[in-house]
C-alpha positions as CSV (number, residue, x, y, z in Angstrom):
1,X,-135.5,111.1,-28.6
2,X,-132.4,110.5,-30.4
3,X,-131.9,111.6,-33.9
4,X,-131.9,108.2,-35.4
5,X,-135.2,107.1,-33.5
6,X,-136.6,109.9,-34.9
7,X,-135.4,109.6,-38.5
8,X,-137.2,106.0,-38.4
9,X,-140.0,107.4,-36.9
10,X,-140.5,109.9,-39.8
11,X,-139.9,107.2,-42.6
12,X,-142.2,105.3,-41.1
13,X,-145.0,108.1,-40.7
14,X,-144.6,109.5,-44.1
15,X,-147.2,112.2,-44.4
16,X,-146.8,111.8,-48.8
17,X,-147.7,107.8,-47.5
18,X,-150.7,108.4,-45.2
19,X,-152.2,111.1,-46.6
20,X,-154.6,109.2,-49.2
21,X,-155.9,107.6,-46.1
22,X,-157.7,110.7,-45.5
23,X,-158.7,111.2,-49.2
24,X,-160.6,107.6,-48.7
25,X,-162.3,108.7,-46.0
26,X,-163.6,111.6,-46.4
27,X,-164.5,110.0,-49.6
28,X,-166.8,107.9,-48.4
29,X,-168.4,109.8,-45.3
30,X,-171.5,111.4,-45.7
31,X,-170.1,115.5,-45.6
32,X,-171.6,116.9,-41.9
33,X,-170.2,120.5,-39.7
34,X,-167.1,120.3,-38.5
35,X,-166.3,116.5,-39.9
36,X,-162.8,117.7,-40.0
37,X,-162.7,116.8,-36.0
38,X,-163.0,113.1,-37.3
39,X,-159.2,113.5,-39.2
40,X,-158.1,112.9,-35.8
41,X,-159.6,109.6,-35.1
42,X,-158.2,108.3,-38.5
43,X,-154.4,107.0,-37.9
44,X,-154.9,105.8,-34.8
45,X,-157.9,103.4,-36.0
46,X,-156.7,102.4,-39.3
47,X,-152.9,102.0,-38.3
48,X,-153.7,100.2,-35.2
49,X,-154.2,96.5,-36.1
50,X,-157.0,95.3,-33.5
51,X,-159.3,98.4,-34.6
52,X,-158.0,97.8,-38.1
53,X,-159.6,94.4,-38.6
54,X,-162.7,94.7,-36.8
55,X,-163.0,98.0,-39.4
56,X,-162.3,96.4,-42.4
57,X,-164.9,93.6,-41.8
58,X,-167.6,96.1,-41.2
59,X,-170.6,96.8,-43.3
60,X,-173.4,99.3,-43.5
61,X,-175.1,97.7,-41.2
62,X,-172.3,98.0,-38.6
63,X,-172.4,101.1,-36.0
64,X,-169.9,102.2,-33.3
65,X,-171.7,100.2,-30.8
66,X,-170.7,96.8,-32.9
67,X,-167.6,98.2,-33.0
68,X,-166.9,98.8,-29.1
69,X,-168.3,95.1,-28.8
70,X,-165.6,92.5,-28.0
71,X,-166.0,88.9,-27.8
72,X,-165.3,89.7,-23.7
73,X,-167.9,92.5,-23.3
74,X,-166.1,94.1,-20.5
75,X,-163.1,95.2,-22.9
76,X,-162.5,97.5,-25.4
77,X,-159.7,96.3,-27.3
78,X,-160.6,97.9,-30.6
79,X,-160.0,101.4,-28.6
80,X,-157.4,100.8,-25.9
81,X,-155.1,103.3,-26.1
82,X,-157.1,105.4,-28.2
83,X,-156.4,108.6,-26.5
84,X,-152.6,108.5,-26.5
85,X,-152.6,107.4,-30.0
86,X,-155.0,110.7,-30.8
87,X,-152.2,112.4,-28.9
88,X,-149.5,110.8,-30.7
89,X,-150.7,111.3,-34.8
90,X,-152.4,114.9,-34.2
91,X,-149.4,116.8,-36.0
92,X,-148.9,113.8,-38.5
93,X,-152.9,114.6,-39.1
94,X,-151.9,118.3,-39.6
95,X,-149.6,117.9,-41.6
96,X,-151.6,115.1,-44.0
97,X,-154.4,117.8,-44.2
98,X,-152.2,120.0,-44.8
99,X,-150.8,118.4,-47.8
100,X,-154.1,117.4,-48.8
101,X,-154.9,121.6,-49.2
102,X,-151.6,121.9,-50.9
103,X,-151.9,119.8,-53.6
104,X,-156.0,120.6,-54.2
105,X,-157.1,117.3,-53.2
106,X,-159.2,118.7,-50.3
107,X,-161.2,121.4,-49.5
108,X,-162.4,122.8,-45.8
109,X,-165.3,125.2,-45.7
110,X,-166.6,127.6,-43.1
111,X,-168.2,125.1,-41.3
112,X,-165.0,123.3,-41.1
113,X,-166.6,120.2,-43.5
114,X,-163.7,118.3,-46.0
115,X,-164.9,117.9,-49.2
116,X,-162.9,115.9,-51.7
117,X,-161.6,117.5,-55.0
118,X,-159.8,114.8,-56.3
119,X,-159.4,110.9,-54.9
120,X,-156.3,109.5,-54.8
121,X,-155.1,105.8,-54.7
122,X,-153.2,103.7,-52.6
123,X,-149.3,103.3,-53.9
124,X,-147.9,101.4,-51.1
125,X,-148.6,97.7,-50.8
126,X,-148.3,97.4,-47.2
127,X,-151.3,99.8,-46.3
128,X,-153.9,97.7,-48.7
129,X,-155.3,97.1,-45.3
130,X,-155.3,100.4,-43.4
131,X,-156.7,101.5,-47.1
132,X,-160.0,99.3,-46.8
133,X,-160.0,100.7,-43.2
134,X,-160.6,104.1,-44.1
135,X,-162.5,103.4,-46.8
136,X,-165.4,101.7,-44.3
137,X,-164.6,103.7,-41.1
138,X,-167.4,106.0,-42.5
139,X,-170.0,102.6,-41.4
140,X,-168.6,102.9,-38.0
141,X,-169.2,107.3,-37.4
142,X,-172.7,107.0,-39.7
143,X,-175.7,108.8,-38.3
144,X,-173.6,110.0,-35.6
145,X,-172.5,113.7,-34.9
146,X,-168.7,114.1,-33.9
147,X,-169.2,114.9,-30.4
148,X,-171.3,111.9,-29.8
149,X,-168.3,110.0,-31.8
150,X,-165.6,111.2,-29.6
151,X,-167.7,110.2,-25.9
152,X,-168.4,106.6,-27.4
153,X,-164.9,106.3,-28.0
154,X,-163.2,107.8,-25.1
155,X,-161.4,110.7,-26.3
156,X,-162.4,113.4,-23.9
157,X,-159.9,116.1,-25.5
158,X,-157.9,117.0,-29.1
């Protein structure tokens, strides 16, 4: 990658920028073992703009099985891709986690659970909607352990 393309791709992956995403989610889902695993499955479902909507117009009524619906039941455009995109934001989710420890936002037990010290707010206009995505992707993991999570959804490895 050339030094430019990278430059860009930093700006636009801003860990100061994405890391309240995580604060809103783990804000919202109900604390479980090892719900850290789920920080992986955060960027690449809020950020990703099919999986995006269908979150953000989900309720607590909604489950990962109305979420791997599509109007054509034979795809699964809300996931497609999900696995390289896992792939792609694991060291950005370090490094948001991370950041989150740093600054006493977050804390990660033992049992590898995030609890939230402190919420923060979204500062960027242009996330509002990956913001209400995090928010509710806690209606789409509810009732569900992680490794049940990571089958529905495809991602066979971390």
């Amino acid at each position: 990658m050339s030094k430019y393309t990278e430059n860009l791709y930093t700006i636009h992956n801003n860990i100061f920028v994405l890391t309240p995403l995580f604060i809103e989610f783990y804000s919202n889902l109900q604390v479980t073992p090892k719900n850290i695993l789920l920080s992986y499955l955060v960027l690449p479902l809020v950020l990703y703009e099919q999986s995006q909507q269908k979150i953000k117009t989900s309720n607590s009524r909604s489950s990962i099985h109305s979420f791997l619906n599509s109007k054509e039941k034979d795809k699964r455009e809300n996931v497609y891709g999900l696995p390289e995109r896992v792939e792609e934001y694991k060291a950005i989710t370090n490094q948001c986690l991370q950041y989150a420890l740093d600054n006493n936002w977050i804390e990660i037990d033992k049992d590898l659970r995030v609890n939230v010290i402190e919420k923060q707010s979204n500062k960027i206009p242009n996330l509002q909607d990956a913001f209400i995505a995090s928010k509710k992707l806690c209606n789409i993991f509810q009732d569900l352990d992680v490794v049940t999570i990571y089958k529905a959804l495809g991602v066979k490895q971390l």
